[in-house]
C-alpha positions in Angstrom: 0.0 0.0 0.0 3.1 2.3 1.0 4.3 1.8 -2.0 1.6 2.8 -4.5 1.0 5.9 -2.2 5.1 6.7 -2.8 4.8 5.9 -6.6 1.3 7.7 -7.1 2.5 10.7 -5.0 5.8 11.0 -6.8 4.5 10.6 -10.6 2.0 13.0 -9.2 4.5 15.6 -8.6 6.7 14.9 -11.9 3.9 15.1 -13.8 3.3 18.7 -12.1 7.0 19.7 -12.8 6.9 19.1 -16.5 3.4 22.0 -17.1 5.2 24.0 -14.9 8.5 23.8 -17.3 6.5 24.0 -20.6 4.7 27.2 -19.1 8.0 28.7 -18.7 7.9 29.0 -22.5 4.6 30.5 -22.5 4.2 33.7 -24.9 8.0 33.7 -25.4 9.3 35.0 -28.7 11.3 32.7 -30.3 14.2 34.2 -30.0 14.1 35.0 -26.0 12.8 31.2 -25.7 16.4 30.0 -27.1 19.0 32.7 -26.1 21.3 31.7 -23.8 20.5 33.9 -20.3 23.8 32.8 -18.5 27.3 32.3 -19.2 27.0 28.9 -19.2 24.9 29.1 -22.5 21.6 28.3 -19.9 18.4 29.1 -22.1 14.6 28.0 -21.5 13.6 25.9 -24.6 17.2 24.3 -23.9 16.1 23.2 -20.4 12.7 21.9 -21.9 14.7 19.3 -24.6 17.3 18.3 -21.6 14.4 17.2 -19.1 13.2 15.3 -22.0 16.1 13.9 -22.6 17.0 12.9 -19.2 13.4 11.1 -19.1 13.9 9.3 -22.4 17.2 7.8 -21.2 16.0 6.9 -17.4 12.6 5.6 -18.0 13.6 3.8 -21.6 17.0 2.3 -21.4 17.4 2.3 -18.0 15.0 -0.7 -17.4 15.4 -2.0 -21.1 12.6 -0.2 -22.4 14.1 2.1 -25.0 12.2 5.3 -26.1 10.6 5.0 -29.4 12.9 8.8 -29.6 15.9 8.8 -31.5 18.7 9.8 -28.9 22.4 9.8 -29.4 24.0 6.8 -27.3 24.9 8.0 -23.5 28.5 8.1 -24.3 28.5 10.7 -26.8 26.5 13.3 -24.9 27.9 16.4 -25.8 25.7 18.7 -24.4 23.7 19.4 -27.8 20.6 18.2 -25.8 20.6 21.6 -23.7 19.8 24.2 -26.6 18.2 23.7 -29.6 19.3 24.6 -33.2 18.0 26.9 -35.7 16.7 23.6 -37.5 14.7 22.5 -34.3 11.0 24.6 -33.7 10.0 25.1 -30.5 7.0 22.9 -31.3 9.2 20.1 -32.1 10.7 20.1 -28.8 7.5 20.7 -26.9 6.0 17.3 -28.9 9.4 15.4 -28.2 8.9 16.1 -24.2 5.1 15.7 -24.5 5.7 12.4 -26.0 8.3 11.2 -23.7 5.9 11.7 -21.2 4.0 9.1 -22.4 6.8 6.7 -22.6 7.9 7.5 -19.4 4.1 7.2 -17.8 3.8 3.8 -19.4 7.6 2.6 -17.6 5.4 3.9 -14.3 2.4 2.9 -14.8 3.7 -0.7 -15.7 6.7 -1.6 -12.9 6.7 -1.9 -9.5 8.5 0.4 -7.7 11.5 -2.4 -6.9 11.6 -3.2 -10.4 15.4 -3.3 -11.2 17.4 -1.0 -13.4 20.6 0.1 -14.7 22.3 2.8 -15.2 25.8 2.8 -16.9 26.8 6.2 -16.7 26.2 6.1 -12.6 29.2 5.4 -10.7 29.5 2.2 -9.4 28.2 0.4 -6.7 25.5 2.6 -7.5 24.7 1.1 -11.5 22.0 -1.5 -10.5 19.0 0.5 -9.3 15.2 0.2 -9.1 12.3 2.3 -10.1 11.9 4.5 -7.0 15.3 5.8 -7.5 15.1 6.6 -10.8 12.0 8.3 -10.0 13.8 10.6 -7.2 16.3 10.8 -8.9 14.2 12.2 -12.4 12.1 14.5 -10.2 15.1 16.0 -8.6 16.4 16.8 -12.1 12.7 18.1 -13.0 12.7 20.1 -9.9 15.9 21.5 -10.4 15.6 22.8 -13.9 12.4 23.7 -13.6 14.1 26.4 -10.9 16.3 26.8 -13.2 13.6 27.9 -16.1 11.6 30.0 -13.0 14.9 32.3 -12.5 15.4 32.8 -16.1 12.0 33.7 -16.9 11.5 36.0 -14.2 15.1 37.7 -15.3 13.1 38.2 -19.0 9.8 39.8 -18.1 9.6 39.2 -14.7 6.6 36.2 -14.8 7.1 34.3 -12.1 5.0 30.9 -10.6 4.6 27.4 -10.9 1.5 28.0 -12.9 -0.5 30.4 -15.2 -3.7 29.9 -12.5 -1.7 31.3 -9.6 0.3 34.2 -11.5 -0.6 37.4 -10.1 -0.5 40.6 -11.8 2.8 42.0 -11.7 2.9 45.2 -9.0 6.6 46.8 -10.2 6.4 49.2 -7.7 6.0 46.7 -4.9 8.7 44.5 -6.2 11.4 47.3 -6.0 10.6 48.0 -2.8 10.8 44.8 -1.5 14.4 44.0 -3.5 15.3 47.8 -2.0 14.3 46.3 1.3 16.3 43.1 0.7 19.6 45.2 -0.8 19.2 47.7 2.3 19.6 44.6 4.8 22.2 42.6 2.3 23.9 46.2 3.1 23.7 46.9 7.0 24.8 42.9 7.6 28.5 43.9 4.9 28.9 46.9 6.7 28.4 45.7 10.2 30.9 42.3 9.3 33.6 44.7 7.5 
């Protein structure tokens, strides 16, 4: 019982994770959607075709169920899964993630949460997993980037939330007093430790 509570409550909140990444991309242009917004080359649609990524290789190959997706073998990752060329559409991407959901959601759906896995590009002794910690694990990287996608959006426009049904109109002049608020502190705590 424990464990379909775990497994129900952990899909549950993955599945949460992914609309609250694709809304990132929400009334984007195209060009704000792709740019890279830190030095690191970081960039929202980028983010979206990682996650999908990521779920592709841990739900599909992971427990010998490869994604229907054509992916480039683990080894030769070269980071061309975190931004998307000018040949790629945004909608392309979306539909790859949307439809790696569905692969994903059928690994779920179908295995028990001890079913074994493995992961070769894990250190060992940590290869041979099961479901539930590829499913931690996968949120964690959901969660993460989905953080990730919240910062860089609200550095764009300033649209913040998880979702579109909680966003609240955005009060600029209440903002910049609260960041003055937070600076003015930031600045009393350097000058009192200097």
């Amino acid at each position: 019982m424990i464990d379909e509570f775990a497994k129900d409550n952990l899909h549950g909140r993955l599945r949460r994770d992914r609309e609250a990444l694709l809304w990132k991309l929400d009334g984007l242009s195209e060009y704000d959607a792709r740019r890279p917004l830190t030095a690191t080359g970081t960039n929202l649609l980028g983010l979206v075709k990682h996650v999908a990524t990521v779920e592709a290789r841990y739900f599909g190959e992971v427990f010998d169920r490869p994604s229907p997706e054509p992916l480039s073998q683990w080894q030769d990752s070269d980071g061309s899964d975190q931004w998307a060329t000018e040949d790629e559409t945004r909608d392309q991407i979306i539909r790859f993630y949307q439809r790696t959901w569905g692969h994903s959601d059928a690994t779920i759906n179908e295995l028990p949460l001890d079913s074994p896995g493995h992961v070769p590009w894990w250190p060992k002794p940590y290869t041979d997993t099961n479901l539930f910690a590829v499913m931690v694990h996968v949120l964690g990287e959901s969660i993460r980037h989905a953080g990730h996608a919240d910062i860089l959006r609200e550095g764009l426009d300033g649209r913040t939330g998880l979702r579109a049904e909680h966003e609240k109109q955005i009060d600029e002049e209440a903002r910049a007093a609260y960041r003055a608020k937070i600076d003015r502190a930031a600045r009393s705590a350097a000058s009192i430790k200097a």
